[in-house]
N, CA and C atoms of all chains as a GROMACS GRO file, in nm:
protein
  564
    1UNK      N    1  -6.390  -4.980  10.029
    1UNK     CA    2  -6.316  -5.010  10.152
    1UNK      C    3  -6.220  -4.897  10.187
    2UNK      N    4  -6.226  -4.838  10.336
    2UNK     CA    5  -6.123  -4.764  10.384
    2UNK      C    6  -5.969  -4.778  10.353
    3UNK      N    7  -5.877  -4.697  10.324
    3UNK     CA    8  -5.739  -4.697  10.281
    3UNK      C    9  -5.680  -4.733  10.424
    4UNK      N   10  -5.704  -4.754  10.492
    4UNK     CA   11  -5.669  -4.772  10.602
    4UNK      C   12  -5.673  -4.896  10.659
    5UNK      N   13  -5.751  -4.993  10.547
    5UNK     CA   14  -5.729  -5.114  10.627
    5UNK      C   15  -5.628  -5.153  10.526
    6UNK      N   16  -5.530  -5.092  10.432
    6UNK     CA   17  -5.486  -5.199  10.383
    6UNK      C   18  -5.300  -5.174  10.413
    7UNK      N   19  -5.280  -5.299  10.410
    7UNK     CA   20  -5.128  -5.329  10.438
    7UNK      C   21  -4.997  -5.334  10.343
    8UNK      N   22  -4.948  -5.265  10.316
    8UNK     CA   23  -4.847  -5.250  10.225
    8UNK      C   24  -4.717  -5.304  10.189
    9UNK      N   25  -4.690  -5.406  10.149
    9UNK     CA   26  -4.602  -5.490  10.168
    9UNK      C   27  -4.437  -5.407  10.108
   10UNK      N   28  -4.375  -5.385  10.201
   10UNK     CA   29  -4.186  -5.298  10.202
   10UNK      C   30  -4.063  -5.408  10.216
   11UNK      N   31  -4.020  -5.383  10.275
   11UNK     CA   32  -3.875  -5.425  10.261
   11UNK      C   33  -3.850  -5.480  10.420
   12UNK      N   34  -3.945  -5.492  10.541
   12UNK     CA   35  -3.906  -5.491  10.647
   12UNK      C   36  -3.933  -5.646  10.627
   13UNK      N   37  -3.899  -5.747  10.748
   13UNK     CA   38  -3.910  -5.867  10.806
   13UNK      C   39  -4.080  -5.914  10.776
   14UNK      N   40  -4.086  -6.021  10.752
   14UNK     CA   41  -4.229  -6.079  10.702
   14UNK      C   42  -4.296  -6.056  10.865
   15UNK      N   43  -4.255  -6.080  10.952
   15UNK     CA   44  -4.324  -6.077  11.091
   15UNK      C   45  -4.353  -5.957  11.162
   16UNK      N   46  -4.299  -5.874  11.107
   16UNK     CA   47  -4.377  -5.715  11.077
   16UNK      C   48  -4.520  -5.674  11.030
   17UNK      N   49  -4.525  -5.760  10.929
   17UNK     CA   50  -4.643  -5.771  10.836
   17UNK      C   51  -4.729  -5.794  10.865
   18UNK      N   52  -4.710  -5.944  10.928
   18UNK     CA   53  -4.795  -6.047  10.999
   18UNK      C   54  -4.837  -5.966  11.132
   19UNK      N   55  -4.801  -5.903  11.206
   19UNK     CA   56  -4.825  -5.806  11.295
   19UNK      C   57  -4.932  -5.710  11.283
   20UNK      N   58  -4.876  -5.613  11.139
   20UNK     CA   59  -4.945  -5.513  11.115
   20UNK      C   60  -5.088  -5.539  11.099
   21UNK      N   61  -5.103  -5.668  11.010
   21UNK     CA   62  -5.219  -5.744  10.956
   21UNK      C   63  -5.342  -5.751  11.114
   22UNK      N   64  -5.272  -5.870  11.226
   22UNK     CA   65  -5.311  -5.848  11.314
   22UNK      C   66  -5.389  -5.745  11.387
   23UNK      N   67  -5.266  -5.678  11.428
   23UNK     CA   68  -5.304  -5.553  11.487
   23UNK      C   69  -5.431  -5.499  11.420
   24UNK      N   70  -5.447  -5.467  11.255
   24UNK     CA   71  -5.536  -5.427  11.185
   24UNK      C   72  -5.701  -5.449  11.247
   25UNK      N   73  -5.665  -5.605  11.251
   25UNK     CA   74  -5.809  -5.720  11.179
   25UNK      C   75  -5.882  -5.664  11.403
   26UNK      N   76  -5.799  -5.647  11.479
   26UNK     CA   77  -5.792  -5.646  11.637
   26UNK      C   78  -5.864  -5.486  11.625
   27UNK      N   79  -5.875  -5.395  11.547
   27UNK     CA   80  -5.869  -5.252  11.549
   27UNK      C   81  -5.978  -5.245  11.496
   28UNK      N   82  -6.028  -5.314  11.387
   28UNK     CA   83  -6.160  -5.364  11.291
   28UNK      C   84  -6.269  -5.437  11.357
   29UNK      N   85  -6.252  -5.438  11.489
   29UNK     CA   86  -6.366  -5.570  11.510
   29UNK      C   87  -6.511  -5.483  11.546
   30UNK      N   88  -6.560  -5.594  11.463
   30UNK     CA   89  -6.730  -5.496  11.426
   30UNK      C   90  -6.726  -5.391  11.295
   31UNK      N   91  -6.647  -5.338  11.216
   31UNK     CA   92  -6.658  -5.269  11.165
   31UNK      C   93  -6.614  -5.297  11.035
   32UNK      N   94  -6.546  -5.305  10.988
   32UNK     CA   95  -6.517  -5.376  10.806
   32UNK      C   96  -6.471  -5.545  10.833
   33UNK      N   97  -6.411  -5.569  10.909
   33UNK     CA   98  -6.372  -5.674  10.948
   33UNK      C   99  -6.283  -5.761  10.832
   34UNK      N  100  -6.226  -5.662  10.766
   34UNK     CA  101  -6.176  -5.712  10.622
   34UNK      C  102  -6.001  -5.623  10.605
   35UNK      N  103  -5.901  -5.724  10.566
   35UNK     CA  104  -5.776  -5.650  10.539
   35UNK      C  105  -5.709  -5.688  10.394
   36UNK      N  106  -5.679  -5.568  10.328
   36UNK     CA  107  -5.577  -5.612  10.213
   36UNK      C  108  -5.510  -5.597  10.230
   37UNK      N  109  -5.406  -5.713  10.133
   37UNK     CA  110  -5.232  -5.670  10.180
   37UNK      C  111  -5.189  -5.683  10.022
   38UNK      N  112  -5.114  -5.579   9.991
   38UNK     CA  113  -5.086  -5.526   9.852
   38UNK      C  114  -4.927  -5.534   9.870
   39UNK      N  115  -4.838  -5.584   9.721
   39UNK     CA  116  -4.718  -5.602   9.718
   39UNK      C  117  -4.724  -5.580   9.573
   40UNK      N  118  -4.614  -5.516   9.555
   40UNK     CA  119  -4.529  -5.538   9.391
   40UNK      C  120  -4.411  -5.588   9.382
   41UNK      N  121  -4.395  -5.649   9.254
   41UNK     CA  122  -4.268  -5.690   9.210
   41UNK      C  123  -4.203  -5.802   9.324
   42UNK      N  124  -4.081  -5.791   9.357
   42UNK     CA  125  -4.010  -5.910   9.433
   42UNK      C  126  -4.088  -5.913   9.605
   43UNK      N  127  -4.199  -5.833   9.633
   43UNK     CA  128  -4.213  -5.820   9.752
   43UNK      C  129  -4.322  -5.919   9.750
   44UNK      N  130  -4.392  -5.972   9.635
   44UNK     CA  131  -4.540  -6.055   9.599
   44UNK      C  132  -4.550  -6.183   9.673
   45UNK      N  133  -4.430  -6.259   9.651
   45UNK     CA  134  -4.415  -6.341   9.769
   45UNK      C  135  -4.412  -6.340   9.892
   46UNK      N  136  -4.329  -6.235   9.983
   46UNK     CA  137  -4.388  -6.250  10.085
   46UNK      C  138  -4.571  -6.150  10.135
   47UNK      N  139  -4.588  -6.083  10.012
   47UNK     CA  140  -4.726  -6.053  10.049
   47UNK      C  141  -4.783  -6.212  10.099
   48UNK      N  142  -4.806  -6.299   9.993
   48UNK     CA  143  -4.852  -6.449  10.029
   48UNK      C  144  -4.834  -6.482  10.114
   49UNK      N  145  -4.690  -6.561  10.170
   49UNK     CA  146  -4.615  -6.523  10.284
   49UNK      C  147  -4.716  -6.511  10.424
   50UNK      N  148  -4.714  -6.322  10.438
   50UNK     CA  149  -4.802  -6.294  10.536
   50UNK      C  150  -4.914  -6.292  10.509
   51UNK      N  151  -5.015  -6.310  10.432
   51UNK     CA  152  -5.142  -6.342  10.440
   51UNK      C  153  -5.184  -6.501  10.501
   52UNK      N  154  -5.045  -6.621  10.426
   52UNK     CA  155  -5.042  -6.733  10.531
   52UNK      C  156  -5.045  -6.780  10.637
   53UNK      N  157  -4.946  -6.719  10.675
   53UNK     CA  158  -4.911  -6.701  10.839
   53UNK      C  159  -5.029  -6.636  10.932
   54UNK      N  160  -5.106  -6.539  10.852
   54UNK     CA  161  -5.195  -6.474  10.973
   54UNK      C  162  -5.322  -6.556  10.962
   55UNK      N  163  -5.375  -6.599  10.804
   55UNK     CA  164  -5.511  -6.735  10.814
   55UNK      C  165  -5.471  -6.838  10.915
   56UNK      N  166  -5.299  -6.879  10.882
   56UNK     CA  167  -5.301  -7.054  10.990
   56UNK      C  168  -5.305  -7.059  11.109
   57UNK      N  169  -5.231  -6.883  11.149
   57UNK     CA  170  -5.173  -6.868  11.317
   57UNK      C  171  -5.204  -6.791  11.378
   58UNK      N  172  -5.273  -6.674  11.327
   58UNK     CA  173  -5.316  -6.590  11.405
   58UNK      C  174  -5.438  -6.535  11.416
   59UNK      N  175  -5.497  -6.528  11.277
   59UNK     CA  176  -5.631  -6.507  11.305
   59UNK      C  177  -5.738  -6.575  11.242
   60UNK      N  178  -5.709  -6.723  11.241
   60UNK     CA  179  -5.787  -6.848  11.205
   60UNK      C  180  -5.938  -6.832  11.165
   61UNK      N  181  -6.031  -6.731  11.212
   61UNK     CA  182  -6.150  -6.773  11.149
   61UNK      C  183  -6.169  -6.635  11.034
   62UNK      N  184  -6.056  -6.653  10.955
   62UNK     CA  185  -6.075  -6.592  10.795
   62UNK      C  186  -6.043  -6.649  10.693
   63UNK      N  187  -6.143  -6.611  10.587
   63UNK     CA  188  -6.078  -6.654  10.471
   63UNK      C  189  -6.008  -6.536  10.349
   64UNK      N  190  -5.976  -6.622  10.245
   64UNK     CA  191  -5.962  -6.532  10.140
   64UNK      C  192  -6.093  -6.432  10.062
   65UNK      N  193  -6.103  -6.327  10.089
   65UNK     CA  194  -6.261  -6.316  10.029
   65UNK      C  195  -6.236  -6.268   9.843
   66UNK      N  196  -6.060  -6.219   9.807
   66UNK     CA  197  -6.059  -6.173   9.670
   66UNK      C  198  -5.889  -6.197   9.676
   67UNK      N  199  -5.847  -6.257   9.557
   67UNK     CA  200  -5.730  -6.224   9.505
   67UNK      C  201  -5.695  -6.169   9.369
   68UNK      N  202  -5.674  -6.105   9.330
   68UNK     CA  203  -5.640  -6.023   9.227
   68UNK      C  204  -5.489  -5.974   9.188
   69UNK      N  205  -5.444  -6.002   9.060
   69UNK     CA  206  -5.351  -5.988   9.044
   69UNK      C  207  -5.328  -5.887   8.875
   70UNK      N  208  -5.206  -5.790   8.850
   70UNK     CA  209  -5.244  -5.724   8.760
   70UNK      C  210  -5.079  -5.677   8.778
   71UNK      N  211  -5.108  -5.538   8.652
   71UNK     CA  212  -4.976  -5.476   8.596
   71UNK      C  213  -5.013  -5.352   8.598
   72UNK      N  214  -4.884  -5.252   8.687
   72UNK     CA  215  -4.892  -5.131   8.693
   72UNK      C  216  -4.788  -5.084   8.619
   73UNK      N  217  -4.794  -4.940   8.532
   73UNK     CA  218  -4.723  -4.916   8.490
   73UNK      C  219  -4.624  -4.789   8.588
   74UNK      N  220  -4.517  -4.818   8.628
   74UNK     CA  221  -4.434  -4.720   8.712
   74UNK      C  222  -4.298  -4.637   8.640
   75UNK      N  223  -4.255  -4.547   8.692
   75UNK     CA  224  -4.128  -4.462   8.654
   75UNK      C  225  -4.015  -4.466   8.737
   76UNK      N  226  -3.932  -4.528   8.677
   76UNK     CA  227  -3.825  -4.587   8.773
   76UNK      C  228  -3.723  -4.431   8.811
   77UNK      N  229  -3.622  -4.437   8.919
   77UNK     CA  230  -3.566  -4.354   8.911
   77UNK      C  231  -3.477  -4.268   8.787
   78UNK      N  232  -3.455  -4.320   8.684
   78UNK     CA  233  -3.429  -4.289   8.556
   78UNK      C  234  -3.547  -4.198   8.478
   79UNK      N  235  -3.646  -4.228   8.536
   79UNK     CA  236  -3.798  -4.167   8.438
   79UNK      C  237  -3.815  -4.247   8.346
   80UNK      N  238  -3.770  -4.354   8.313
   80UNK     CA  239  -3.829  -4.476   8.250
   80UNK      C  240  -3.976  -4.530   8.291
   81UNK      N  241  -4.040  -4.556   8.198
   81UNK     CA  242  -4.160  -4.629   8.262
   81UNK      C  243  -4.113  -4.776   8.238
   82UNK      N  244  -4.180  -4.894   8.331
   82UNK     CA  245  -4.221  -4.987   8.364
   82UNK      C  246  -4.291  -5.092   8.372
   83UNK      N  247  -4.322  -5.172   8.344
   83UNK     CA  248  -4.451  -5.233   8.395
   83UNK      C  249  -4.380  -5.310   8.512
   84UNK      N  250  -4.454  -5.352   8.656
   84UNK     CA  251  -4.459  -5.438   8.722
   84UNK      C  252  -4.545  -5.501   8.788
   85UNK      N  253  -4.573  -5.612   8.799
   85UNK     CA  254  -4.677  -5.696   8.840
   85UNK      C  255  -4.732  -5.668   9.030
   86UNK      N  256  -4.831  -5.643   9.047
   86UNK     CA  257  -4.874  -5.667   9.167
   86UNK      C  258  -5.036  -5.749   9.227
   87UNK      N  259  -5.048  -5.759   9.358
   87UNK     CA  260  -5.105  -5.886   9.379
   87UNK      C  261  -5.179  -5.779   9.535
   88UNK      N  262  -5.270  -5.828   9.529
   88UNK     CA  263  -5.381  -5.805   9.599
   88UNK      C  264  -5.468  -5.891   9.665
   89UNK      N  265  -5.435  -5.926   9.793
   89UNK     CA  266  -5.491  -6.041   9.933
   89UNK      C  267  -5.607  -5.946   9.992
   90UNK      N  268  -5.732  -6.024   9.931
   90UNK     CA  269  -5.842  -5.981  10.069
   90UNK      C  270  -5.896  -6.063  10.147
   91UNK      N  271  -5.821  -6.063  10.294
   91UNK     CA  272  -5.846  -6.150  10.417
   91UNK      C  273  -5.961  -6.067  10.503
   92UNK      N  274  -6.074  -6.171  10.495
   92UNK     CA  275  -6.191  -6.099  10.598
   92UNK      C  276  -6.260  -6.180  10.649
   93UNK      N  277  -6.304  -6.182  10.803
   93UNK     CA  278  -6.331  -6.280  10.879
   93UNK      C  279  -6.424  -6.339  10.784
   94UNK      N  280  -6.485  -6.464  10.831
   94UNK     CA  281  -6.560  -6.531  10.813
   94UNK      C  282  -6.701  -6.526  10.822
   95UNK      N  283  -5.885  -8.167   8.579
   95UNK     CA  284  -5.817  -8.102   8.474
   95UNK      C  285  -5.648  -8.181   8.456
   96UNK      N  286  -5.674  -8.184   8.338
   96UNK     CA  287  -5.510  -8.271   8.321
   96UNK      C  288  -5.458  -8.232   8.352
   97UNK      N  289  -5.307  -8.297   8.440
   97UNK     CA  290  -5.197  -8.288   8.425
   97UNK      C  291  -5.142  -8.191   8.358
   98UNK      N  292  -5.165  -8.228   8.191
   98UNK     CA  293  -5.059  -8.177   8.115
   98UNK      C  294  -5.106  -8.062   8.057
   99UNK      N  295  -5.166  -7.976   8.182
   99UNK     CA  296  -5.261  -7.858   8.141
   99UNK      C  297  -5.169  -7.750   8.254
  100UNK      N  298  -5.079  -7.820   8.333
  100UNK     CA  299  -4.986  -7.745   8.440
  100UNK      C  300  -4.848  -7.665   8.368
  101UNK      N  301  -4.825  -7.560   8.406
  101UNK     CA  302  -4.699  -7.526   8.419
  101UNK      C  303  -4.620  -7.497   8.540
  102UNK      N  304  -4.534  -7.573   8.547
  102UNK     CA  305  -4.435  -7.556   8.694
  102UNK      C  306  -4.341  -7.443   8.678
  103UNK      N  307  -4.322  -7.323   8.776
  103UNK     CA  308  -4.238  -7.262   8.768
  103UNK      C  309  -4.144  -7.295   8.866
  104UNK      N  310  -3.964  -7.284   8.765
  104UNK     CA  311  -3.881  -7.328   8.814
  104UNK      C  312  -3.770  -7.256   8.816
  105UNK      N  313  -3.690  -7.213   8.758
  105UNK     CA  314  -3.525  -7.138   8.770
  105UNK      C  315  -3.533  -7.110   8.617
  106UNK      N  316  -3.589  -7.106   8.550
  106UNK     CA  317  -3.551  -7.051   8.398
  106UNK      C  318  -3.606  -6.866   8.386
  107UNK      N  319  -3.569  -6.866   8.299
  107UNK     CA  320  -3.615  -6.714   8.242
  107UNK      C  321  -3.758  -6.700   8.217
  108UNK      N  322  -3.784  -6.606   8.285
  108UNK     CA  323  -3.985  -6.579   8.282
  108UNK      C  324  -3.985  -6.640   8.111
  109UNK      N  325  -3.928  -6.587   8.012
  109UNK     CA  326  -4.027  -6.584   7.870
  109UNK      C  327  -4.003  -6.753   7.841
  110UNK      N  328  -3.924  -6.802   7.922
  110UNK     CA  329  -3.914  -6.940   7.897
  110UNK      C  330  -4.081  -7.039   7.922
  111UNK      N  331  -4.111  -6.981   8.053
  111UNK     CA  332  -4.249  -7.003   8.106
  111UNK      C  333  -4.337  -6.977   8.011
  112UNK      N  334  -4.325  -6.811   7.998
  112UNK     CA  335  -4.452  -6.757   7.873
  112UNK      C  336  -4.493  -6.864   7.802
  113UNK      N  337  -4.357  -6.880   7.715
  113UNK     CA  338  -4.385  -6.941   7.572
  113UNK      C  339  -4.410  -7.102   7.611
  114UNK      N  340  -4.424  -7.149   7.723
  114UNK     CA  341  -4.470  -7.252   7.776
  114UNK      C  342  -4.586  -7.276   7.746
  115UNK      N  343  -4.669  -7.155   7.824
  115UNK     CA  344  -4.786  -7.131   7.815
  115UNK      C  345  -4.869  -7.102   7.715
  116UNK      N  346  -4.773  -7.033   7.621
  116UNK     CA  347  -4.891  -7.013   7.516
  116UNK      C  348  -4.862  -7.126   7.426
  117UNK      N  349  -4.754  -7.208   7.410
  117UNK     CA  350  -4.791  -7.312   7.334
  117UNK      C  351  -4.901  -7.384   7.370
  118UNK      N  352  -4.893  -7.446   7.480
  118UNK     CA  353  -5.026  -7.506   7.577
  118UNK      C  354  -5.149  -7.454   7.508
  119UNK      N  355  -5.158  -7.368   7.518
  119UNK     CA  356  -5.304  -7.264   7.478
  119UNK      C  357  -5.325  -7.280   7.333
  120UNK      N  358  -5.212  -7.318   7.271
  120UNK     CA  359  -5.172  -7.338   7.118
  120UNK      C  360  -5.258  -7.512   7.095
  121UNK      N  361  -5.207  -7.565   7.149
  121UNK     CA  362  -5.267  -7.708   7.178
  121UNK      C  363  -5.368  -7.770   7.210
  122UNK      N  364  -5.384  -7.716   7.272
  122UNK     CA  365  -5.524  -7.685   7.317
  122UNK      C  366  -5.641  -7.673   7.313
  123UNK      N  367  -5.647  -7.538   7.208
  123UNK     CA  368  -5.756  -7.514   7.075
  123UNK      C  369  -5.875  -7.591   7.079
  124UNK      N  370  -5.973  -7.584   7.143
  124UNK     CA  371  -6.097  -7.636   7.145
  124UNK      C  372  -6.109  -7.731   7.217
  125UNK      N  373  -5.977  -7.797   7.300
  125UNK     CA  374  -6.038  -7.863   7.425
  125UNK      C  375  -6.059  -7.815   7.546
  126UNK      N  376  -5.959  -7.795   7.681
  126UNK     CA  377  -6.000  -7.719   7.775
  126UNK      C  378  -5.978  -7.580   7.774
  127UNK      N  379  -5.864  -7.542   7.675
  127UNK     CA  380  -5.880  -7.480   7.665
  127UNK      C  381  -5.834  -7.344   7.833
  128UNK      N  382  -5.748  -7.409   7.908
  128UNK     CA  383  -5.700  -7.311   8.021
  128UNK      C  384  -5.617  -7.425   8.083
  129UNK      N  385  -5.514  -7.329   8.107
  129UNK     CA  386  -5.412  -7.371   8.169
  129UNK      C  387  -5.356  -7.299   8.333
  130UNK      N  388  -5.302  -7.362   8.405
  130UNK     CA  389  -5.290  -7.370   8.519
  130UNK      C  390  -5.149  -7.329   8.554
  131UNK      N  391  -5.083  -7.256   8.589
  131UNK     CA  392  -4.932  -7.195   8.669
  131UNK      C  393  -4.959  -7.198   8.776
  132UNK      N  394  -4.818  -7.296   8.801
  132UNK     CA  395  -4.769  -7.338   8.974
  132UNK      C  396  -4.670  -7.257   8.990
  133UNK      N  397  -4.656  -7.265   9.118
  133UNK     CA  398  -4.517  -7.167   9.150
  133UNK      C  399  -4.533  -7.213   9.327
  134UNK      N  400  -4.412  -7.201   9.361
  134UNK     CA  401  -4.394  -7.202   9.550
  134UNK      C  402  -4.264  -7.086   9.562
  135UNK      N  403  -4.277  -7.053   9.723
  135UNK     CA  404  -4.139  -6.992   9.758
  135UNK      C  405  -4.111  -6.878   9.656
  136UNK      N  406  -3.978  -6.859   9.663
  136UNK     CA  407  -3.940  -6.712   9.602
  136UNK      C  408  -4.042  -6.712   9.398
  137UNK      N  409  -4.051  -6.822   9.358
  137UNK     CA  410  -4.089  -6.844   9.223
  137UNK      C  411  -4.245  -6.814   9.206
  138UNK      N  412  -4.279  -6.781   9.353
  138UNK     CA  413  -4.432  -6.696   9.333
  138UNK      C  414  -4.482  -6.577   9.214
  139UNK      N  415  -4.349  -6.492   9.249
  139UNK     CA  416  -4.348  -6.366   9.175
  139UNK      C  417  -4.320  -6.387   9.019
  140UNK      N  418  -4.242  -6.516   8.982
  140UNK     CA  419  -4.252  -6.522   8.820
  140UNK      C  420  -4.368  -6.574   8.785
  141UNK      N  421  -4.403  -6.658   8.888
  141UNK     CA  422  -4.562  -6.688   8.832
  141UNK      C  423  -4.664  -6.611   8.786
  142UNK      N  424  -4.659  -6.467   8.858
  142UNK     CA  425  -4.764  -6.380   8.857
  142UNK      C  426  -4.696  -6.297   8.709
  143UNK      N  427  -4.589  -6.288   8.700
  143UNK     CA  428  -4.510  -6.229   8.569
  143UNK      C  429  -4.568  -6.260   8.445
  144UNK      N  430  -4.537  -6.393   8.487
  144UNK     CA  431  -4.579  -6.469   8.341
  144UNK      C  432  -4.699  -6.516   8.306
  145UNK      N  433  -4.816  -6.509   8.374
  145UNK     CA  434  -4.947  -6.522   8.419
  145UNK      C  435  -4.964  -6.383   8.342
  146UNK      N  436  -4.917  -6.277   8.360
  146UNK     CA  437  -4.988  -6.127   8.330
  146UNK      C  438  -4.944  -6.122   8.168
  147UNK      N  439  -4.788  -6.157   8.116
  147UNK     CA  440  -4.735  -6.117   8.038
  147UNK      C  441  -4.821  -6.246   7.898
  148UNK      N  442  -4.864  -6.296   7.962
  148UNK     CA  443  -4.946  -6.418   7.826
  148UNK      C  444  -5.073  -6.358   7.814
  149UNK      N  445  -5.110  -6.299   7.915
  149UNK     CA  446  -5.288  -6.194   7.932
  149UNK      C  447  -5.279  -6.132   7.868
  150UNK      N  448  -5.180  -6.013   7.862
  150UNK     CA  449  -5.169  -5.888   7.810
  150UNK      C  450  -5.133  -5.890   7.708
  151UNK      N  451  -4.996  -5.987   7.639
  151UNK     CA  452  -4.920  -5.953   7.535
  151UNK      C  453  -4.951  -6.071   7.429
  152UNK      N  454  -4.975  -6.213   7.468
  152UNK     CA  455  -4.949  -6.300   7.350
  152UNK      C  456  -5.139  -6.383   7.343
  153UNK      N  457  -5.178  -6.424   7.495
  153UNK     CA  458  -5.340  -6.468   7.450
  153UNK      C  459  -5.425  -6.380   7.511
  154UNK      N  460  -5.436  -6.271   7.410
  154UNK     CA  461  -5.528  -6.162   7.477
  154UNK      C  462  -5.679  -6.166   7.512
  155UNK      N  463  -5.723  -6.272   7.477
  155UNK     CA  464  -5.855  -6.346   7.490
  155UNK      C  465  -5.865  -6.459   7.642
  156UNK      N  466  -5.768  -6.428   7.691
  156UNK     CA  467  -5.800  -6.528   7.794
  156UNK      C  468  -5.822  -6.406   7.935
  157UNK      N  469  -5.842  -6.477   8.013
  157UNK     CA  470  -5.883  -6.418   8.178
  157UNK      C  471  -5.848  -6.473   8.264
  158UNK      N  472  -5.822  -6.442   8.407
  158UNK     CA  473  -5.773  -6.521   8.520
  158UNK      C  474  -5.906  -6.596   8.576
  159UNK      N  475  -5.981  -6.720   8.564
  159UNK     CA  476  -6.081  -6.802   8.605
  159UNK      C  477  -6.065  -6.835   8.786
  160UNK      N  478  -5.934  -6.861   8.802
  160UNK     CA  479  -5.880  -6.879   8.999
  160UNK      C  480  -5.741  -6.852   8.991
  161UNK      N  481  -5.747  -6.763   9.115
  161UNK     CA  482  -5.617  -6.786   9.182
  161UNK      C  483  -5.609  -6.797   9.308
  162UNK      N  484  -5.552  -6.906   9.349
  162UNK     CA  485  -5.549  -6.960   9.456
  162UNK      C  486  -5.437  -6.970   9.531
  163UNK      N  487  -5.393  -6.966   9.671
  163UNK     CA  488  -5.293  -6.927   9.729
  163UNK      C  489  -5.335  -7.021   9.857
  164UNK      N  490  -5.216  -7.110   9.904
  164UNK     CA  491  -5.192  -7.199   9.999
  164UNK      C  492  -5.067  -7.226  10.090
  165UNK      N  493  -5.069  -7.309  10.171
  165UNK     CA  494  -4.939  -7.376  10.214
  165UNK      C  495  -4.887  -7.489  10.204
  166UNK      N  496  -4.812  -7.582  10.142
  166UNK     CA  497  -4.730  -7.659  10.187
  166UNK      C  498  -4.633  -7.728  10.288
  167UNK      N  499  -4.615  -7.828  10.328
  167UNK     CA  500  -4.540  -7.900  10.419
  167UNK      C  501  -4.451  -7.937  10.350
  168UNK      N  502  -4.333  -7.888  10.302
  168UNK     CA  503  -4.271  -7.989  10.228
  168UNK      C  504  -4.097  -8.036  10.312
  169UNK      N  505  -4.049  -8.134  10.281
  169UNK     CA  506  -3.911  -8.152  10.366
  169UNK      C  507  -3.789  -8.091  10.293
  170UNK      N  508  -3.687  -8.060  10.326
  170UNK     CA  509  -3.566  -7.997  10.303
  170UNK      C  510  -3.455  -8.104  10.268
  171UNK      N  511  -3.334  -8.074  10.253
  171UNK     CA  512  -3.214  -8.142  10.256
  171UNK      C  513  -3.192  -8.232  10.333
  172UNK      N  514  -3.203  -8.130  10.440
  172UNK     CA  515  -3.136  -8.219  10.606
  172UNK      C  516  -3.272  -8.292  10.653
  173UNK      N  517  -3.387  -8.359  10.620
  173UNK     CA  518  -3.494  -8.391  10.631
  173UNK      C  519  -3.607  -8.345  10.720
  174UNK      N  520  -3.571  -8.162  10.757
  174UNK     CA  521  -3.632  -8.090  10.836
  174UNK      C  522  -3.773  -8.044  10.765
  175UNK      N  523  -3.892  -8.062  10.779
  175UNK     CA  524  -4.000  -8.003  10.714
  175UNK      C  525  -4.043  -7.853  10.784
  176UNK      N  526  -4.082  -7.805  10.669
  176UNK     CA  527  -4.078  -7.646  10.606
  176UNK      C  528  -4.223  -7.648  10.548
  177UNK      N  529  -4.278  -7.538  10.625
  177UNK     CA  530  -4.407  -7.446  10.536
  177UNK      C  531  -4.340  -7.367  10.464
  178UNK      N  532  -4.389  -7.436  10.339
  178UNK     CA  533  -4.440  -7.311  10.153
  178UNK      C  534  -4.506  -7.279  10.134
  179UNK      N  535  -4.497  -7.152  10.082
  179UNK     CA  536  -4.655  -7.106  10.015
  179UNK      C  537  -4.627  -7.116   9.893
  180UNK      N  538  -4.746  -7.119   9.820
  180UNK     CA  539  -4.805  -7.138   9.675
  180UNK      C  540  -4.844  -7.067   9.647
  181UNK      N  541  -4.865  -7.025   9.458
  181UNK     CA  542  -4.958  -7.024   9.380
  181UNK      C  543  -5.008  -7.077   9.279
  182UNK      N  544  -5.152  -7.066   9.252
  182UNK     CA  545  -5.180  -7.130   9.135
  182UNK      C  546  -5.296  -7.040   9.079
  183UNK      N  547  -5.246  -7.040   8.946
  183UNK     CA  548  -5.332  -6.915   8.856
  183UNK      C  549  -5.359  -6.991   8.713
  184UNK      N  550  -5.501  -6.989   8.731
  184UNK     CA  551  -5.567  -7.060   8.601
  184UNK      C  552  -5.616  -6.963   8.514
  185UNK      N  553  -5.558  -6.950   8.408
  185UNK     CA  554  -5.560  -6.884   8.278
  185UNK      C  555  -5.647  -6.948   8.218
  186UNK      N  556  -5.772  -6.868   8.138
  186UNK     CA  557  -5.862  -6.953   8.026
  186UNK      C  558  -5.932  -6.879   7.949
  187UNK      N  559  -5.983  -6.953   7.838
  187UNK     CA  560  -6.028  -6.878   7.722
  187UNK      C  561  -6.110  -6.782   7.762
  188UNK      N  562  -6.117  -6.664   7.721
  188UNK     CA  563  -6.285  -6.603   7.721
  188UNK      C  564  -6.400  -6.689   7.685
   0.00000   0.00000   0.00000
């Protein structure tokens, strides 16, 4: 799958997200017809969040096609390594 | 799948959960043998914590079988009802 369909879950307003997602799946039609939305650590929830909001309200004829969840190891600003958990939504039409 | 095959995540310390879980798995031992983590709202993200940290570190023989991600209706204080999202991640033997 193209790097380009997928959505990166930050620090902005969940209805950002839910947008981006949109906009995405609207930009895709005919062509992968499929979006991930990727979050780590405290952002995992609202990854869920907006993958909810866009199945109930906005773009109703998708489902979940993969969820996946796992542990990356990262280097914090200290140069410490890490582990933190992240989560992986694949919403693709139906 | 029983009941008493659930773990609810709630306000305690992730390793509180862990060791939830792997007792469960402890108990277990030749019957079903997989256990199930709930979580809603902000307690999504310990779910997925403690889901990874029983994989990786204490029942290294098990695998994620579903994870499933939903909404809820549930009511509030002031008796205003509120969409939640969920998770639920079923852990089980190899």
């Amino acid at each position: 799958m193209a790097e380009d369909n997928v959505i990166y879950i930050g620090k902005k307003p969940t209805m950002n997200y839910v947008l981006a997602v949109v906009t995405q799946f609207s930009m895709d039609e005919g062509k992968h017809a499929a979006v991930v939305i990727k979050a780590r650590g405290m952002s995992m929830n609202q990854a869920i969040d907006v993958a909810e909001i866009v199945k109930s309200r906005f773009v109703t004829d998708t489902e979940y096609d993969d969820i996946k969840i796992g542990t990356e190891n990262l280097q914090n600003k200290e140069g410490k390594n890490k582990n933190v958990s992240f989560i992986e939504i694949t919403l693709k039409k139906k």
